[in-house]
N, C-alpha and C positions, 0 to 999 in steps of 0.2 A: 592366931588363926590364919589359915590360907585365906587368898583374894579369890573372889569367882572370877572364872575365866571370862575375860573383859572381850574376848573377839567373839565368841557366843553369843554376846548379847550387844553388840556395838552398835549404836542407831545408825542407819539408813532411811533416809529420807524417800524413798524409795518404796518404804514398806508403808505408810502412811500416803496413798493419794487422797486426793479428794474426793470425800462420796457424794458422788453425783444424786444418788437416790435421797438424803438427806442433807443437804447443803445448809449453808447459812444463810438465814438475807434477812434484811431490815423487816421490822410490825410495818403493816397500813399504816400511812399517814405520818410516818416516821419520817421529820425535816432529814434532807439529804445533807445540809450539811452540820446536823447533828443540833445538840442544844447547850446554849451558852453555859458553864456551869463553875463553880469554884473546887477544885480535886480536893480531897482529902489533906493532902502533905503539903497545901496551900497555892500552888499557881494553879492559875485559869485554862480549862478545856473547853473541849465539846463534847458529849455525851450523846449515846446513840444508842434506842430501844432495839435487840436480836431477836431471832430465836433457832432454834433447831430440834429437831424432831421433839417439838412441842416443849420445851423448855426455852423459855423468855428467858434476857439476859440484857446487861449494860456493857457498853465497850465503851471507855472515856480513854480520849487521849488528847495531852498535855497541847496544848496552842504552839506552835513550831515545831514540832515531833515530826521525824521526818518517816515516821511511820504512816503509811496509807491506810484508811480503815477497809478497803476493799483487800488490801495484803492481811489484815488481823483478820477478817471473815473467811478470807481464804484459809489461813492457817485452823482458826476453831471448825471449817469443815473438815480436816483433815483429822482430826482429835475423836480417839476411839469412844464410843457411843459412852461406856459405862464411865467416863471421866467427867460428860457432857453435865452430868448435875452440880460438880465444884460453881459453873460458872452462874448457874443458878441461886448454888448459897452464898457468893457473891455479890449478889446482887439484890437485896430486899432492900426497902426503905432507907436512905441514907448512907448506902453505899455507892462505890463508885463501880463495881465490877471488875471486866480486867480493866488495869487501869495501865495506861502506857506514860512513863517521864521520862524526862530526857536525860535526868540523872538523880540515882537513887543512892548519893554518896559514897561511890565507888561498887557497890553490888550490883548484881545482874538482875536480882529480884526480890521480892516479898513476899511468902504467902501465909495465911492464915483464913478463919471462918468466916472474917467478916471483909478483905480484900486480897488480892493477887495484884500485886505491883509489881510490875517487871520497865526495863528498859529495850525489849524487842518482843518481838512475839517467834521466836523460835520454837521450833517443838519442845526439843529436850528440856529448855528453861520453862514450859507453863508445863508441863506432864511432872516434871520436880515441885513448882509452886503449889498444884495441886493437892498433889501429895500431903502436905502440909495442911490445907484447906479442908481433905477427906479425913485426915487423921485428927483433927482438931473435933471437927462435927462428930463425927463416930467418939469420941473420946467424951465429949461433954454433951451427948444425948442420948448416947446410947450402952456407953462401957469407960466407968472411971476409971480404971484401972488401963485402960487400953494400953497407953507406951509403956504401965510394969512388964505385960503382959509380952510385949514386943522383945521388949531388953530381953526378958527370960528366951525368947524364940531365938534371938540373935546369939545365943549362949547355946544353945539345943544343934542349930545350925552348923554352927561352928565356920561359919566361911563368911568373909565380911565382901559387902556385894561392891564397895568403892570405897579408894582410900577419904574423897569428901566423907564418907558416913563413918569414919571412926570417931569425928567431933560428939556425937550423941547422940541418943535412940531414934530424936523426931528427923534428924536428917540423914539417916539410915533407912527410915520409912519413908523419907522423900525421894530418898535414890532408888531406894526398893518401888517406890511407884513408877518410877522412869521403865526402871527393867521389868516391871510387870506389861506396862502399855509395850512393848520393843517386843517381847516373848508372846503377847497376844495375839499385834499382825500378825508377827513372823510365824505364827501356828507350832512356838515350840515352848507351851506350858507343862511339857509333861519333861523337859532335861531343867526346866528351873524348880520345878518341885523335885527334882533330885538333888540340887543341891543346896534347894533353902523350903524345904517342903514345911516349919511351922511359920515364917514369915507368911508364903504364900497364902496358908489358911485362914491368919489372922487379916492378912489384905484382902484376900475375895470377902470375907465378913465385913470388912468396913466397908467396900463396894455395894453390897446386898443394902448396907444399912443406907447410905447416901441415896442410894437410886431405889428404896422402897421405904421402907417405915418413915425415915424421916423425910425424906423428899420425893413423893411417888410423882409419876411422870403425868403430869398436867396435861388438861386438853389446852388446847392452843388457845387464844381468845377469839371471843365469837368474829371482830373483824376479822383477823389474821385466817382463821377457817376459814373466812369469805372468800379474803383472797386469792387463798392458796386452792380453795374450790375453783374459783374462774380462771386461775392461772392453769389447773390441771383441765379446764374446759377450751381451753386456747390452745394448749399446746396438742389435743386429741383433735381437737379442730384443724391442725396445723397438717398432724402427723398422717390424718384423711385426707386435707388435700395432696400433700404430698404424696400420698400412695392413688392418690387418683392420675396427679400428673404425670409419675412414674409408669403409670400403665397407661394412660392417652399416650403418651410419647414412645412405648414397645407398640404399640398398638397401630400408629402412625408410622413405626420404622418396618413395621412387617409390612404393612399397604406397601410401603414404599420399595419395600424388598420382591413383592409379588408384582408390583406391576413393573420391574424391572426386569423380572422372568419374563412375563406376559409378554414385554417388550422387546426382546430381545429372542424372545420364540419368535414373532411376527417378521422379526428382522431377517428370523432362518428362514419362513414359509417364503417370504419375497423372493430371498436369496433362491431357494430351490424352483419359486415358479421360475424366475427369472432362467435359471438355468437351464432348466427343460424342456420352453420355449424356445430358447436359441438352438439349445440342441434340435427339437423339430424343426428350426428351420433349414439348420443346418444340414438334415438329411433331405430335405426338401430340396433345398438346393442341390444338393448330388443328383439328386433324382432326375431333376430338370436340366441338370448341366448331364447328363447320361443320354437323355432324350435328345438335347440337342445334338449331341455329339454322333448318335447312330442318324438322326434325321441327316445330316450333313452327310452320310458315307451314303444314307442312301441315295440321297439326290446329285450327290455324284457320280453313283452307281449309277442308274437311272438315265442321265447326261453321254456318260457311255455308250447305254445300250439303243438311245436315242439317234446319235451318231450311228453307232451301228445298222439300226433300220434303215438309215439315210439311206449309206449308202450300200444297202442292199435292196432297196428299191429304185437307187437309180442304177443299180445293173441289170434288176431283172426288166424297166423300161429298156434299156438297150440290146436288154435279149429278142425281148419283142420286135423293138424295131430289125434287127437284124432277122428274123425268123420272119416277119413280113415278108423282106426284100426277096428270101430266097423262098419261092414255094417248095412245098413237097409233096410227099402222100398225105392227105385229110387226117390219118390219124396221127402224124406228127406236128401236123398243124394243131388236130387238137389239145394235144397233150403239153401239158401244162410245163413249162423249162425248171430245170431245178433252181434256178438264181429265184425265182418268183416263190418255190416251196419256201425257199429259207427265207424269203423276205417276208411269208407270213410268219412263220416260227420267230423272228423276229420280231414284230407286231404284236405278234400273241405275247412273247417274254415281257416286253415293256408293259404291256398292261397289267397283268401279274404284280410287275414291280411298282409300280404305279400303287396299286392296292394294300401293295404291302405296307407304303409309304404313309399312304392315308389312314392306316389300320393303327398304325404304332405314331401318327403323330395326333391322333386325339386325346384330349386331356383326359386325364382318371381324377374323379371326384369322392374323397370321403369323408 
């Protein structure tokens, strides 16, 4: 038979994050550092009560395992939901669950109905172990016949899905559980039913049977509810202050963004009184340095014509006295010398100017 095209289905770790909406984490009251216990294949562990979306589970791992139990729950979050019940038939009374050793006499793992022993918690090695653990249960609870039934599919298919799976039906259906969980992420069930569409049939039926008839999906235990009730009442708690200080603090940065408008507008109202105050002064001051500057021409003006009157009054006395010395006819006596006319027209002009002086040098008020 041909092999199924291995780059089609090649794990990426990648495809498998961790669901955050259904994670792993310890039962209430669960010792953190797990409970003393004796494994199965005889050295001493520590044993630690899980669960995940409501399936309880054991995770034992061997005393110097340099396996973290926070790295195994990390991994079992990462593990596609319909796989999640293996760990559960793993794990009833006097089992060990997944069980971690530091050496399983050169193999990578173990699995069957009643434990999954591996020496890591890698994906592709517990999604294989499983396999084994789904096909056993579905096989002796539900379909005696189940791995005839496979061989006959494996024969129907005609394409062997890894050369591991040509040793024998059950690890054909354990490899086939690999690339079912790989084709699940990766949202590409409809090219592996093209090329193994009675494997496929016969695995989603053992899937159906694990995660319903035989193992329906439990409510959690009434602690663990509790918990996980207060934990989802913390983090809403959490997630409203959060959203409160998120809007106090847009809330605070607009204040502070307006009144750095407000502020900086005031800065412009200053700026422009300032401006157009100095500008009136500054016309003020023309205005007054203008004043001063005609008051000056006039009183110089004015200084002239002052001079002038002088002496146009000390010529028309000397007319006089000369027009004394010489009598004449009466009417030349009486008639008045021209030097004396223009010393009035003189007299008369400075007064004038004089007025005009005093007209244009009083203040103007408005």
């Amino acid at each position: 038979m041909r092999l199924l095209e291995q780059a089609a289905f090649e794990f990426r770790e990648s495809d498998f994050p961790v669901n955050a909406q259904t994670p792993c984490s310890l039962l209430a009251g669960e010792p953190a550092d797990g409970r003393p216990v004796q494994m199965l294949r005889g050295p001493s562990g520590r044993a630690w009560r899980a669960w995940r979306a409501g399936r309880p589970f054991t995770v034992t791992i061997e005393d110097g395992h340099a396996e973290a139990l926070s790295r195994v729950l990390r991994q079992c979050s990462r593990l596609p939901l319909p796989y999640l019940a293996t760990l559960e038939i793993v794990s009833e009374a006097g089992e060990d669950g997944l069980a971690l050793y530091q050496s399983l006499g050169g193999a990578s793992g173990h699995g069957s109905e009643n434990y999954v022993n591996v020496v890591g918690s890698a994906l592709p090695l517990l999604l294989h172990e499983f396999g084994h653990a789904i096909e056993q249960q579905a096989r002796h609870r539900g379909n005696a016949g189940f791995l005839d039934e496979w061989a006959a599919a494996i024969r129907a298919d005609a394409v062997d899905v890894s050369g591991y799976a040509l040793h024998n039906a059950w690890e054909d259906c354990a490899e086939f559980s690999l690339l079912n969980a790989i084709a699940s992420a990766r949202g590409s069930l409809g090219p592996l039913h093209g090329h193994s569409p009675e494997r496929l049939r016969l695995w989603s039926w053992a899937l159906e049977q694990v995660n319903g008839p035989l193992h329906p999906n439990p409510k959690p235990p009434v602690a663990e509810a509790a918990r996980v009730a207060e934990a989802a009442r913390v983090a809403e708690a959490a997630r409203v202050a959060e959203a409160a200080r998120v809007a106090e603090a847009s809330r605070l940065e607009a204040l502070a963004t307006e009144a750095s408008r407000l502020e900086a507008l005031a800065a412009e109202a200053t700026r422009a009184a300032d401006a157009a105050r100095l500008e009136a002064l500054a016309t003020e001051a023309s205005r007054l340095e203008a004043l001063a500057a005609e008051a000056t021409r006039l009183a110089t003006e004015a200084a002239r014509l002052e001079a002038l009157a002088t002496e146009a009054g000390r010529r028309a006395q000397e007319a006089a006295r000369g027009a004394a010395e010489q009598p004449g006819p009466r009417a030349q006596a009486r008639a008045p010398p021209r030097e004396a006319g223009l010393a009035l027209a003189v007299l008369a002009l400075v007064l004038i100017v004089a007025l005009l002086i005093a007209g244009r040098s009083t203040p103007t008020h408005s």
